[in-house]
C-alpha positions as CSV (number, residue, x, y, z in Angstrom):
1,X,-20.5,-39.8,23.3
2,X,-19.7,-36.7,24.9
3,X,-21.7,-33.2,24.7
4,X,-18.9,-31.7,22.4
5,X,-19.0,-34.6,19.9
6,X,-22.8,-34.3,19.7
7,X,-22.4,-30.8,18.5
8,X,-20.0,-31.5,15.9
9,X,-22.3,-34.3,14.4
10,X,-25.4,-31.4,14.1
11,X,-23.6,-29.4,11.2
12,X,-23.8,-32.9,8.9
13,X,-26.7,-33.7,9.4
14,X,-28.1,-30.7,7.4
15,X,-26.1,-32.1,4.4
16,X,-27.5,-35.2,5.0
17,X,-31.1,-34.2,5.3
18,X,-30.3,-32.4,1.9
19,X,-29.5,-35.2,0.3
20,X,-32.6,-36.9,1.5
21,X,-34.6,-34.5,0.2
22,X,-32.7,-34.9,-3.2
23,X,-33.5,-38.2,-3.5
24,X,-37.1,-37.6,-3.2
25,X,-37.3,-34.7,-5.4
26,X,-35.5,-36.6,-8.3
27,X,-38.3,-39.4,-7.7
28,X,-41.2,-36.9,-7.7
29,X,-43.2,-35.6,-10.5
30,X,-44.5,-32.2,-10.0
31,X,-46.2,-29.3,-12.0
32,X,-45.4,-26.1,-13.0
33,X,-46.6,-23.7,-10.8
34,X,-44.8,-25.8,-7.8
35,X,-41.7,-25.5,-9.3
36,X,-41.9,-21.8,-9.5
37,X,-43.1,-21.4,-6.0
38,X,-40.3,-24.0,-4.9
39,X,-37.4,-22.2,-7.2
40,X,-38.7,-19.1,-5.2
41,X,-38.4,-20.5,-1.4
42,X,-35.1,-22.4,-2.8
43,X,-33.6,-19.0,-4.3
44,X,-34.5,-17.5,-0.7
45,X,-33.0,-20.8,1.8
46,X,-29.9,-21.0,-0.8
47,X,-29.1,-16.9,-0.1
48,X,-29.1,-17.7,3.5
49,X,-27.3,-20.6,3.2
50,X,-24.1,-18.5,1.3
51,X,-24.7,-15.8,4.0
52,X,-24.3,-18.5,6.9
53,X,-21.0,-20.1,4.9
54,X,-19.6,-16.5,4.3
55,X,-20.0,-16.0,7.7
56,X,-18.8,-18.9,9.5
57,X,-15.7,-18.6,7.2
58,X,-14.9,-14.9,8.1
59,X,-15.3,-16.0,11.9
60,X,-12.9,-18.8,11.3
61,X,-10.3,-16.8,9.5
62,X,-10.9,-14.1,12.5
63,X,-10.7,-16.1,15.3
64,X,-7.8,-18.4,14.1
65,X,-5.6,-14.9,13.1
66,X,-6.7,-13.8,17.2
67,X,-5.8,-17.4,19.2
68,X,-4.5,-20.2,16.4
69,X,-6.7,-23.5,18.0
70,X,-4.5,-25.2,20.4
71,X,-5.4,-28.5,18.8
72,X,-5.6,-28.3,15.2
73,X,-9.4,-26.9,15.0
74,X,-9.5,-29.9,12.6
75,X,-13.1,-30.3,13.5
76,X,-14.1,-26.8,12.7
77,X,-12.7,-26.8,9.4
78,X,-14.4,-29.9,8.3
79,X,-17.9,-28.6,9.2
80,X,-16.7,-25.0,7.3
81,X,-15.5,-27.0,4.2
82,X,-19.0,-29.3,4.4
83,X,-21.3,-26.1,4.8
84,X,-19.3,-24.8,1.3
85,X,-19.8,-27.7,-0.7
86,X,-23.5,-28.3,0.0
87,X,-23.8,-24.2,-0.5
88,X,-22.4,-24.5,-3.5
89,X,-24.4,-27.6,-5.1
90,X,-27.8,-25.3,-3.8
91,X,-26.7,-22.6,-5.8
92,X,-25.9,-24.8,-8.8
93,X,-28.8,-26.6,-8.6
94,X,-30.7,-23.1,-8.2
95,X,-28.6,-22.2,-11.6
96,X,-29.8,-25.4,-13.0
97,X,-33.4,-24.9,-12.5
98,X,-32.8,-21.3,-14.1
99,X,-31.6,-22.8,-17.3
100,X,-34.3,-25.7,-17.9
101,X,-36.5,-24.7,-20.6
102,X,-40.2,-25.1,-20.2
103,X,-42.0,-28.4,-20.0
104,X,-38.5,-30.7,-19.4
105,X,-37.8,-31.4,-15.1
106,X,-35.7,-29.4,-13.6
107,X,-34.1,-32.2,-11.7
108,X,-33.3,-35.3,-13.8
């Protein structure tokens, strides 16, 4: 495996490590007063997390319009399009915790 192919693997395993954590949350029973501090750091990670996406999509859009990739930037598009969809389940599941009354888990 070359260095360049190593670097395209880094950007998944994020999403992968998110659904790890997921898995283990869903499994977990915890109180209250964890869930509020955890909603909190979430509410923060999740805001950087659509900063990063916005971002990385606003430099692809700029760089393609410069210098269209000479092959395909394929690669590129897949780790955007990955970096959206786990963006956007953080802020649904940040939405979801939101609407959860009282006393029921916020992940079920």
């Amino acid at each position: 495996m070359t260095g360049l192919h190593r670097l395209e693997l880094r950007p998944v395993l994020g999403p992968a490590a998110t659904q790890v954590v997921v898995s283990i949350i869903r499994s977990t029973e915890f109180g209250e007063v964890t869930w509020r501090i955890g909603s909190a750091a979430a509410a923060a990670v999740t805001a950087a997390m659509v900063v990063a996406t916005g971002a990385t999509i606003t430099w692809e859009l700029v760089i393609r319009a410069a210098q269209p990739p000479a092959d395909g930037g394929d690669g590129a598009l897949v780790i955007t399009a990955i970096m959206a969809v786990t963006t956007a389940r953080a802020v649904l599941a940040l939405i979801r915790i939101r609407r959860v009354p009282a006393g029921e888990p916020a992940v079920a």
